[in-house]
C-alpha positions in Angstrom: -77.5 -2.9 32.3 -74.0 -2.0 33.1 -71.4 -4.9 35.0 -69.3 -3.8 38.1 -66.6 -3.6 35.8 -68.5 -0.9 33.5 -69.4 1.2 36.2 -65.7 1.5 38.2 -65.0 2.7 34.7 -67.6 5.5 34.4 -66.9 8.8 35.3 -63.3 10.6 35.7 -59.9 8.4 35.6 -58.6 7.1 39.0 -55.7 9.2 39.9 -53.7 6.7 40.5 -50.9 5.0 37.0 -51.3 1.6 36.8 -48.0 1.4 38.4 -50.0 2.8 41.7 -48.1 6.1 41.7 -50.5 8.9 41.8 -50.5 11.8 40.0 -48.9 14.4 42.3 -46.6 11.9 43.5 -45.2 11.8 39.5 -45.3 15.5 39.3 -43.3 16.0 42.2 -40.6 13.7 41.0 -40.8 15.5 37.5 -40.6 18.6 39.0 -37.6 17.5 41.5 -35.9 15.9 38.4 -36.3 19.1 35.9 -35.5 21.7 38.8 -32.1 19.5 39.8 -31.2 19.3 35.9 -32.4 23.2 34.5 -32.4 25.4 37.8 -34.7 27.2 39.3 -35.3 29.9 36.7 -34.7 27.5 34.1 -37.8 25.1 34.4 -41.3 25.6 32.9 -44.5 24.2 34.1 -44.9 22.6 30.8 -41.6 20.8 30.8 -42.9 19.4 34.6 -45.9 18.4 33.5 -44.4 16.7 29.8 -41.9 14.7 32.2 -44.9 13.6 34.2 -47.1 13.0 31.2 -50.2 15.2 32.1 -51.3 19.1 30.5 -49.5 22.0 31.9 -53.3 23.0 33.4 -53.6 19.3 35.1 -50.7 20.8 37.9 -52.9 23.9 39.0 -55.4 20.5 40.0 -52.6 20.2 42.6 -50.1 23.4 43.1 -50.5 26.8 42.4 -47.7 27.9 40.8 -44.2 26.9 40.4 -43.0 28.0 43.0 -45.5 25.8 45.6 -44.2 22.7 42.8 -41.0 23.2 43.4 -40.6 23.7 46.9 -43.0 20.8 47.6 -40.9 18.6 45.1 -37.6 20.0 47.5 -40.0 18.4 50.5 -40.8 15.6 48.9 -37.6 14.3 47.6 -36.5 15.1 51.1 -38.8 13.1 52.9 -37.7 10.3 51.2 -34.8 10.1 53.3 -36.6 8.2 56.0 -40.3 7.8 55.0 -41.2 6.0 57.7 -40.2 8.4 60.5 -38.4 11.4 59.1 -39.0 13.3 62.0 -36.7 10.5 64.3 -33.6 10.2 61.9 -30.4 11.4 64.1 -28.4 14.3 62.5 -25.6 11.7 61.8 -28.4 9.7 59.8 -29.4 12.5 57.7 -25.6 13.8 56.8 -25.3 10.1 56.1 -27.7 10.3 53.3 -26.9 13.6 52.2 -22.9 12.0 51.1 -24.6 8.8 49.4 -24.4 9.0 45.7 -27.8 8.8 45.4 -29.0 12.2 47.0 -27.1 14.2 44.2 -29.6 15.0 42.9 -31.9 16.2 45.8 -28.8 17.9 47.2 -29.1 20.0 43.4 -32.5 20.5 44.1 -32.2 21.8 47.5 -29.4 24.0 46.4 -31.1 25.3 43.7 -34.1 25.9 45.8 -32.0 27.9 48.7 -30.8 29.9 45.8 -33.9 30.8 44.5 -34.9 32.1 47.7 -32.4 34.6 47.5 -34.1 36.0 44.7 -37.4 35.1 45.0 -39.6 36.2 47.8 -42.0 33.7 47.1 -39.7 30.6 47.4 -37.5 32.4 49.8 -41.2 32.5 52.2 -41.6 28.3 51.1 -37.7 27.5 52.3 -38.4 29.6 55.6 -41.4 27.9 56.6 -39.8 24.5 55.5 -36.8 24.9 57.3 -38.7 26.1 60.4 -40.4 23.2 60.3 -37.1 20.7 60.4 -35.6 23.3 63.0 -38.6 22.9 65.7 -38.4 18.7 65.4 -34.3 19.4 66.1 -34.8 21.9 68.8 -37.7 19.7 70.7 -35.3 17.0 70.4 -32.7 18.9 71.2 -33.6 21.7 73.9 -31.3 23.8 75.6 -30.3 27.9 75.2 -27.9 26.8 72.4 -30.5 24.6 70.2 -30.9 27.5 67.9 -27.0 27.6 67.4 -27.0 24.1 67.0 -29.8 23.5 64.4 -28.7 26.6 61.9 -24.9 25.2 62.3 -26.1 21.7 61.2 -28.8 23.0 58.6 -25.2 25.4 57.2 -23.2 21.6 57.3 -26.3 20.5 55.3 -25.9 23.1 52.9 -22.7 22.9 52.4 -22.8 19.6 51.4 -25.1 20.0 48.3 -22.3 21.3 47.0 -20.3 18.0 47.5 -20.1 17.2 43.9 -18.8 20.0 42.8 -15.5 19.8 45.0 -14.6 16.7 43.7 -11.1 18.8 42.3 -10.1 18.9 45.8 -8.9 15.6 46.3 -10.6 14.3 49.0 -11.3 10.8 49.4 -15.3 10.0 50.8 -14.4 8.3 53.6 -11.9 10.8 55.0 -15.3 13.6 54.1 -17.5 11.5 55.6 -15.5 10.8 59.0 -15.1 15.0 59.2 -18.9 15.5 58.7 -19.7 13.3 61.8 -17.0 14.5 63.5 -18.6 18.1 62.9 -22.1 16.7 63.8 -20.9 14.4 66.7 -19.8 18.2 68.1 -23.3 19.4 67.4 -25.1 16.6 69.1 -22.9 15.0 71.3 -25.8 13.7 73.2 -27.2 11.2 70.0 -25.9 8.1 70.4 -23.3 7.4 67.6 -23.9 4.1 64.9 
């Protein structure tokens, strides 16, 4: 007769590493990582799912094609910003984490995925909904006849700075960027507190 132990290991693996990272959680960082470093075009499901040590076939258990990977990676990595309540970081606290070091790499990967759109209907349907998304939690919190104005303005100043590490030529010292981004989004939301 089979323990406790034998039976918990009958059947299909837990998804879940040993670690406690689950297996779309891993894909998603793969995916974020090899979309950041190759490009859009550049990445294969089969380098994703290699990074994230499963079969190429494993990722259709969880996205449909790369496309759906990739954009939820871009969503994923995103959320990170603030897991605990995204939805309530000020505009000043998200340009904040778009200049830190550490987001250069989602701020390649959102790049890369805005630029995709522009070729891809697919993706370019994925951003749009995405970015609707983020625009209606700024425009609730934000109301008023120019909230539209206001939202795509700050989502440009967003965009604009994934391409922060590639102006490094220009001389410009972080601190002195930093204090003209929250100048630029004090103007935009004059009505969050500052900190």
């Amino acid at each position: 007769m089979p323990t406790a132990s034998d039976q918990r290991r009958l059947g299909r693996p837990p998804l879940v590493d040993g670690d406690g990272r689950a297996t779309a959680e891993r894909l998603l960082a793969a995916a974020a990582a090899a979309c950041a470093e190759r490009g859009f075009e550049a990445v294969t499901l089969a380098d994703v799912a290699r990074r994230a040590g499963v079969s190429a076939p494993a990722i259709y258990n969880h996205y449909g094609a790369k496309a759906q990977l990739l954009v939820a990676a871009g969503r994923w990595a995103l959320d990170r910003l603030s897991p605990a309540d995204s939805e309530r970081m000020s505009p000043r606290a998200v340009a904040r984490a778009f200049l830190e070091p550490s987001f250069a790499e989602t701020r390649r990967l959102i790049l890369e995925l805005h630029l995709a759109g522009q070729r891809h209907p697919d993706v370019a349907e994925l951003v749009r909904a995405w970015n609707d998304e983020h625009a209606a939690v700024l425009a609730r919190r934000f109301p008023g006849p120019d909230s539209p104005a206001r939202v795509a303005t700050f989502f440009a100043l967003l965009l604009g700075l994934c391409h922060l590490d590639s102006l490094g030529s220009i001389g410009a010292g972080p601190g002195a960027v930093q204090e003209r981004v929250f100048a630029m989004v004090d103007t935009l939301f004059p009505e969050e507190p500052t900190g």
